[in-house]
C-alpha positions in Angstrom: 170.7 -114.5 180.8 170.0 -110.4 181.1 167.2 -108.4 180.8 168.4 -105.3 179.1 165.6 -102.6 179.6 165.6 -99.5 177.8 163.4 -96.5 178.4 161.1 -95.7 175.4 163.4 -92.9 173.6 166.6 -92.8 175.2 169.4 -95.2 174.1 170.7 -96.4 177.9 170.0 -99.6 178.9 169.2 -101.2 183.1 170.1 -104.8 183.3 167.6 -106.9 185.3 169.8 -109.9 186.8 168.2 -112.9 187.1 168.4 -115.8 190.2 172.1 -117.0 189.8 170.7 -120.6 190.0 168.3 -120.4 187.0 168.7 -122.3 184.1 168.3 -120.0 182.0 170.5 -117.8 183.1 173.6 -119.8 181.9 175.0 -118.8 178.7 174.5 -115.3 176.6 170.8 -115.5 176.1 169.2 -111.9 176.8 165.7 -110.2 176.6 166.4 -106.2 175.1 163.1 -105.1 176.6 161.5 -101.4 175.7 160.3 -99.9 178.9 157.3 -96.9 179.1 156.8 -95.8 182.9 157.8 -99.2 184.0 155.6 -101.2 181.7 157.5 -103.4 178.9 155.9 -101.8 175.9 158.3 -104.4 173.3 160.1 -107.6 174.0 163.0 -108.9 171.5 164.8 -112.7 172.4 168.3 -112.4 171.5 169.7 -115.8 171.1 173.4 -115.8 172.6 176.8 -116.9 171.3 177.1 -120.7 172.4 175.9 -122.1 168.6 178.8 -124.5 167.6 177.4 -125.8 164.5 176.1 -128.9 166.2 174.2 -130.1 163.1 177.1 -130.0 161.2 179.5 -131.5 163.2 176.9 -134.6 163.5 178.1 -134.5 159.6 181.6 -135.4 160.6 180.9 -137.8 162.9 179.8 -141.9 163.1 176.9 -143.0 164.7 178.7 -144.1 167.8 180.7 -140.3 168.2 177.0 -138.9 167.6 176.0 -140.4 170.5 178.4 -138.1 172.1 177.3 -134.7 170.6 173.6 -135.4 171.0 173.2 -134.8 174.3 175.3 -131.6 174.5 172.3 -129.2 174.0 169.9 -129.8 176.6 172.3 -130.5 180.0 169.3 -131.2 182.2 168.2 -134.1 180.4 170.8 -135.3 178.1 170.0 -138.9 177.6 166.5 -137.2 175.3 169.6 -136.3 172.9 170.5 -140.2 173.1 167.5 -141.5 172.7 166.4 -139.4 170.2 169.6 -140.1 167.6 169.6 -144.1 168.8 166.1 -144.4 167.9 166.3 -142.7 164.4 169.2 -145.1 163.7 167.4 -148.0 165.0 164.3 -146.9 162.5 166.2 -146.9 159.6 168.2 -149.9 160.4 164.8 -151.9 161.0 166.2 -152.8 164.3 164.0 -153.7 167.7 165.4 -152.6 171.0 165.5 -155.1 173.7 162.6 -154.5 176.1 164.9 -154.4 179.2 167.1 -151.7 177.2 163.8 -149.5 176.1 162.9 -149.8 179.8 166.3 -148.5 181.2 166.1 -145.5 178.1 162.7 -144.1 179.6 164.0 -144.7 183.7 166.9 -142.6 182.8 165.0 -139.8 181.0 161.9 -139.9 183.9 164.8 -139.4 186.5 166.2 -136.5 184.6 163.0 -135.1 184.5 162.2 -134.8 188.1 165.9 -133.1 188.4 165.2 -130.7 185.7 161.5 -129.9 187.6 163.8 -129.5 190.6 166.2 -127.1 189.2 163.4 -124.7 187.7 160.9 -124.8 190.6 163.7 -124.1 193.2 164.9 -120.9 191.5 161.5 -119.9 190.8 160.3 -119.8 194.6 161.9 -115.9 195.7 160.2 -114.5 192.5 156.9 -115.8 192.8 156.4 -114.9 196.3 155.9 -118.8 197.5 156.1 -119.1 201.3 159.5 -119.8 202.8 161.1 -119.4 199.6 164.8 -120.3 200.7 164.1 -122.8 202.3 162.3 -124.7 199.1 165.1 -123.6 196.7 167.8 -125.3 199.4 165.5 -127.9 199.5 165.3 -128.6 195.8 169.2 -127.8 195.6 169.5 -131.0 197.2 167.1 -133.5 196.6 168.1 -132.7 192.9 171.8 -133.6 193.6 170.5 -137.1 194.9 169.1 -137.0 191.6 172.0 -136.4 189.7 174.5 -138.6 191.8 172.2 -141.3 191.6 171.9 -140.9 187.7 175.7 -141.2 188.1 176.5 -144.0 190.0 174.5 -145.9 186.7 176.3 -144.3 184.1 179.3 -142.9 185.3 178.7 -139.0 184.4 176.8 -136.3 186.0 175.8 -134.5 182.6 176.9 -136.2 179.6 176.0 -139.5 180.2 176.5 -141.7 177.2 174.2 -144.0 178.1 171.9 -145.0 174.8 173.8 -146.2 172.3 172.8 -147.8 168.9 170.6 -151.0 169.7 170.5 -149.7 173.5 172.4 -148.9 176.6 176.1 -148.8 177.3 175.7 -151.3 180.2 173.1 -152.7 182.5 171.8 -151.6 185.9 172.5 -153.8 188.8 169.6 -154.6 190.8 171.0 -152.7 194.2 171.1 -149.8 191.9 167.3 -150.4 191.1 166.6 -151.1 194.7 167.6 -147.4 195.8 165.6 -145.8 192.6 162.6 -147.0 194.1 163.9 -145.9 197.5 164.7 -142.6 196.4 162.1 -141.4 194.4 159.6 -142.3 197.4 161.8 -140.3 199.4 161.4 -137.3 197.0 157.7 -138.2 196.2 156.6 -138.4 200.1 159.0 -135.6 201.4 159.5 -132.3 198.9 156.6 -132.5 196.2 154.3 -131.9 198.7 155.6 -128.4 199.7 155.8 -127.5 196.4 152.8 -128.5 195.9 151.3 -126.5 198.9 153.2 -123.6 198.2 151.9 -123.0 194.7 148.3 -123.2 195.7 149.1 -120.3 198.5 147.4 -116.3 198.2 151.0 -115.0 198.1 151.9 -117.4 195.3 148.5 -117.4 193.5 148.3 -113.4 194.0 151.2 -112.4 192.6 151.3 -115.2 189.5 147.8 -114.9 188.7 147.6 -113.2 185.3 151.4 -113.0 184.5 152.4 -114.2 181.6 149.5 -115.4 179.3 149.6 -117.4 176.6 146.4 -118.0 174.9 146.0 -121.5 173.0 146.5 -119.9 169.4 149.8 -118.5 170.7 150.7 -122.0 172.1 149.8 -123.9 168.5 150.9 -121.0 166.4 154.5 -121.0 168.2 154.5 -125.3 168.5 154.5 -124.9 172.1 154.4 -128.1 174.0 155.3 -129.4 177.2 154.1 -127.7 180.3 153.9 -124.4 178.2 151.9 -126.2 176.0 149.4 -127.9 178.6 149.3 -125.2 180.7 147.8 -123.3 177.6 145.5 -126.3 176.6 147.2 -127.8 174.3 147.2 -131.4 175.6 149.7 -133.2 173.7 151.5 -135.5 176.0 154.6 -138.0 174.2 154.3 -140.1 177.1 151.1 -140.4 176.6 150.1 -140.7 172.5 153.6 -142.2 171.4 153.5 -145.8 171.2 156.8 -146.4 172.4 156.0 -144.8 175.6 152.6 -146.7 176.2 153.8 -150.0 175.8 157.0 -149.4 178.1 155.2 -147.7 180.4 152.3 -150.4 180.7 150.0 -147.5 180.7 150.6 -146.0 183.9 148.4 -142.6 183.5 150.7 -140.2 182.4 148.8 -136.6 184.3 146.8 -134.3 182.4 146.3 -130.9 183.6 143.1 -130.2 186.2 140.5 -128.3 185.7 142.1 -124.3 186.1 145.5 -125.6 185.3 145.3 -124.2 181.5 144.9 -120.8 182.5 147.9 -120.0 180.1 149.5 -118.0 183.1 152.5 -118.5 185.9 150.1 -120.4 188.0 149.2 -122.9 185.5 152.5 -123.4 184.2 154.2 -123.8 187.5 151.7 -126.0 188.9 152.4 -128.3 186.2 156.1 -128.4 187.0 154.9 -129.4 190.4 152.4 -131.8 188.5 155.8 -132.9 186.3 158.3 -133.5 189.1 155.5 -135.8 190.9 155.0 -137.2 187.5 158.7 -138.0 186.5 159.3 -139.7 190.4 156.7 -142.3 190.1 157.2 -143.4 186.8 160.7 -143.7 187.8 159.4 -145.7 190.5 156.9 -148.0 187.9 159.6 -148.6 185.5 162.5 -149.7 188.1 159.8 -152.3 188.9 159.1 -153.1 185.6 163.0 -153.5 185.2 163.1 -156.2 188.1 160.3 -158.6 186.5 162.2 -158.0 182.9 165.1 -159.7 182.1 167.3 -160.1 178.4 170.1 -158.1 177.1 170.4 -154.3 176.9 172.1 -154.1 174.0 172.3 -155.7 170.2 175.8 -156.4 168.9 176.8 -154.2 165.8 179.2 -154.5 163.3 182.5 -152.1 163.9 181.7 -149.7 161.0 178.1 -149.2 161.4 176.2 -147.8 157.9 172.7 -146.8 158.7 170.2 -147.6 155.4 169.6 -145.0 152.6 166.2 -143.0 154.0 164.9 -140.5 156.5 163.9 -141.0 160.1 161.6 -137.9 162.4 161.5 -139.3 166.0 160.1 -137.5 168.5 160.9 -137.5 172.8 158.8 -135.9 175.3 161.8 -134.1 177.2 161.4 -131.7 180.7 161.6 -128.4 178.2 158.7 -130.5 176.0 158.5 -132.4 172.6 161.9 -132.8 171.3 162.2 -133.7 167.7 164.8 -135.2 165.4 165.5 -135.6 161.4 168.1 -138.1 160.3 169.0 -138.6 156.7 171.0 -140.7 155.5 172.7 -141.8 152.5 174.1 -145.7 153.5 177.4 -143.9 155.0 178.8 -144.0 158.2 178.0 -140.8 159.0 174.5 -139.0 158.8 173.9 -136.9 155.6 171.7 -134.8 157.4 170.7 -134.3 161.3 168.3 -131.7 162.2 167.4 -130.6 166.0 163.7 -129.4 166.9 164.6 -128.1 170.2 161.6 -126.9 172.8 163.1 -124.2 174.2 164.2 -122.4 171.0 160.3 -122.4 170.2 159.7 -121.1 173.7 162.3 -118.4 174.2 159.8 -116.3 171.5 156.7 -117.1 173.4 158.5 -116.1 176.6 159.3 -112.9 174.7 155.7 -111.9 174.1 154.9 -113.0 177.6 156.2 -110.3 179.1 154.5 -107.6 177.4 152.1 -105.4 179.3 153.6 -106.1 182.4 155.9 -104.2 184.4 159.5 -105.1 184.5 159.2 -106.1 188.6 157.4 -109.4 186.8 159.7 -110.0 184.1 161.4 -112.3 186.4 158.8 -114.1 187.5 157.1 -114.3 184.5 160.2 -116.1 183.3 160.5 -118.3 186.2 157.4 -120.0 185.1 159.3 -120.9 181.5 161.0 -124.5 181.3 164.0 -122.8 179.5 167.9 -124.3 178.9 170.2 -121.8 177.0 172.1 -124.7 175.5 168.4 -125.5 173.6 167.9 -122.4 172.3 172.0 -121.9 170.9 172.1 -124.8 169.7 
C-alpha cells in the first residue's frame, strides 16, 4: 500500500511508505490523499489490481475445488473462507457437522486469529510511539510464526490450508498435536499479551493515539463496520458471541466485550482491542483443544463423488480477525454454485479508513492506519 499526497493545487504527488511488515501494505491498495499545510484536507481509497474474478470462478468450479478458492482472499485467516462455503453447502444440503469436526473448524479459525492480532499489533508499535517498539514487533514476528507452523504441522500448509471441507475437516488432529495447542497458547497468553497490553495503556502510546482516527457510531453502522472497528466504535456485535453455532461449540466461554473507554472510536480503542482480540483468540484456542480431548466421533461425513448441493440460497456469516465475514450461495441443484457472493470486512473498512484520516496531518496517516485490521487480498477481491 502508498499514501500518495498531493498538495492542494499542484498536480505532484509525495509517497508516504508504510512499515514493510504491514498487512496492508501487500498488494496495490493506495490512499491519494489531498494535503493543505500538512493537514489531509480529502481522502480517496483506491482499490488495487489483485481482483481475479473470484466470484466467478467459484462459477466454474465444484464444491470440493471451491474449497480451494475460498480461502484465497483473506491470507491471515483462510480457513473463515472454508468455513464460510462448507457451512452454506452444509445448509442447503440439510446436513449436521459432527461435533468433533465443528470443534476442530473454530480451534483453527481462533488460532488464526491470535496470528492475525500478531501480525497487525507488531507493525503497529514504531508508529504509535509504544515503548520499546522493536523489540515488540520482533517479539510478535515470532510468536506469530509458532503460530503459523503450528497451524501447519495440522494441516500441512502455512496459508492455504484446505482444511474444512464439505461435512467437515480434511483429517483429524492427533492428540500430541492438541497437547502442544494448549501448551502454546499459554506460552503466548502468559509471555507477549501482557506487553502489549502494557504498552498500549502507556502516555507515549495513549498521547500520541488519543484522538486519531475517529469513527463515531453512525459512521461504524452506516459503513457495516464490525469487528474491532466496529466495537471500538460501539457497535457490539460479536459472531462469537450472538451466532448459535459459536455458543454451543464454544460452551459459552465469555467471548470479551469492550471496557468501559474502549469505544472511544479512536487508535486507542481500536488497538486495545487487538490486544483484547489476541488474548481472546489464545484462550479459546486453549478451551476448545480441551473440549476436543473430552469429544470424540468422526470429523467428517462421507459424500457422494459428484456432490449437487439442493436448489435454494444459503447467507452464513463468520466472525473473522478483519470482522464479520459474510457469504451468499445459490444454487440451482448443479455441481457447481449458480451464484457465490463475498461480504468481505475489509472492503467495508478501507472507506472508513479513508475518512479516518481527515483533519489530521499526514505524520498520523500511518498510525492512524496501523490501528485498521486491513488485508489487501479482502478489499481486491
Amino acid at each position: 500500500m502508498r499514501l500518495a499526497t498531493a498538495p492542494s493545487g499542484t498536480g505532484s504527488d509525495a509517497v508516504v511508505e508504510l512499515d514493510a511488515a504491514h498487512w496492508a501494505r501487500q498488494g496495490s491498495l493506495s490512499f491519494d490523499l489531498q494535503v493543505n499545510d500538512g493537514v489531509i484536507v480529502a481522502s480517496d481509497v483506491v482499490p488495487g489490481f489483485m481482483h481475479r474474478g473470484a466470484e466467478k470462478l467459484f462459477e466454474a468450479r465444484d464444491y470440493r475445488q471451491g474449497m480451494a478458492l475460498a480461502n484465497r482472499h483473506d491470507w491471515l485467516a483462510p480457513v473463515g473462507g472454508e468455513i464460510l462455503m462448507a457451512r452454506a453447502a452444509e445448509d442447503l444440503l440439510g446436513m449436521s457437522v459432527p461435533p468433533r469436526a465443528t470443534l476442530l473448524r473454530l480451534l483453527v479459525l481462533e488460532l488464526s486469529r491470535a496470528a492475525a492480532m500478531l501480525a497487525f499489533l507488531g507493525p503497529a508499535a514504531e508508529p504509535t510511539a509504544m515503548p520499546d517498539a522493536r523489540a515488540l514487533r520482533l517479539e510478535a514476528a515470532q510468536q506469530r510464526e509458532r503460530i503459523v507452523r503450528h497451524i501447519e504441522a495440522l494441516t500441512g500448509a502455512r496459508m492455504h490450508v484446505t482444511y474444512a471441507v464439505v461435512g467437515g475437516v480434511h483429517h483429524d488432529a492427533p492428540p500430541e498435536w492438541l497437547d502442544h495447542t494448549t501448551e502454546l497458547c499459554a506460552a503466548i497468553d502468559r509471555d507477549t499479551v501482557p506487553r502489549f497490553e502494557a504498552a498500549v495503556t502507556t502516555p507515549e502510546f495513549v498521547g500520541r493515539c488519543t484522538g486519531l482516527g475517529v469513527i463515531t457510531p453512525d459512521l461504524a453502522l452506516g459503513h457495516g463496520a464490525s469487528g474491532v472497528v466496529g466495537r471500538a466504535s460501539g457497535v457490539s456485535r460479536d459472531l462469537r458471541r450472538d451466532e448459535p453455532a459459536y455458543a454451543g461449540a464454544l460452551d459459552l466461554l465469555p467471548v470479551p466485550a469492550p471496557a468501559p473507554g474502549q469505544e472511544s472510536g479512536d487508535a486507542v480503542g481500536r488497538l486495545v482491542l487487538m490486544t483484547a482480540e489476541l488474548r481472546a483468540g489464545l484462550r479459546l484456542a486453549h478451551h476448545l483443544s480441551g473440549q476436543l480431548a473430552d469429544t470424540g466421533g468422526a470429523v467428517s461425513i462421507s459424500l457422494p463423488k459428484v456432490l449437487r448441493v439442493p436448489v435454494g440460497s444459503s447467507l452464513q456469516w463468520l466472525e473473522t480477525p478483519c470482522g464479520a465475514a459474510g457469504a451468499l450461495l445459490e444454487s440451482r441443484g448443479d455441481r457447481v454454485p449458480h451464484r457465490y457472493a463475498l461480504r468481505t470486512p475489509s472492503l467495508a473498512h478501507a472507506p472508513l479508513l479513508a475518512t479516518a484520516m481527515l483533519g489530521h496531518r499526514v505524520d498520523d496517516a500511518a498510525a492512524i492506519l496501523s490501528s485498521f485490521p486491513i488485508v489487501v487480498g479482502d478489499v481486491d477481491k
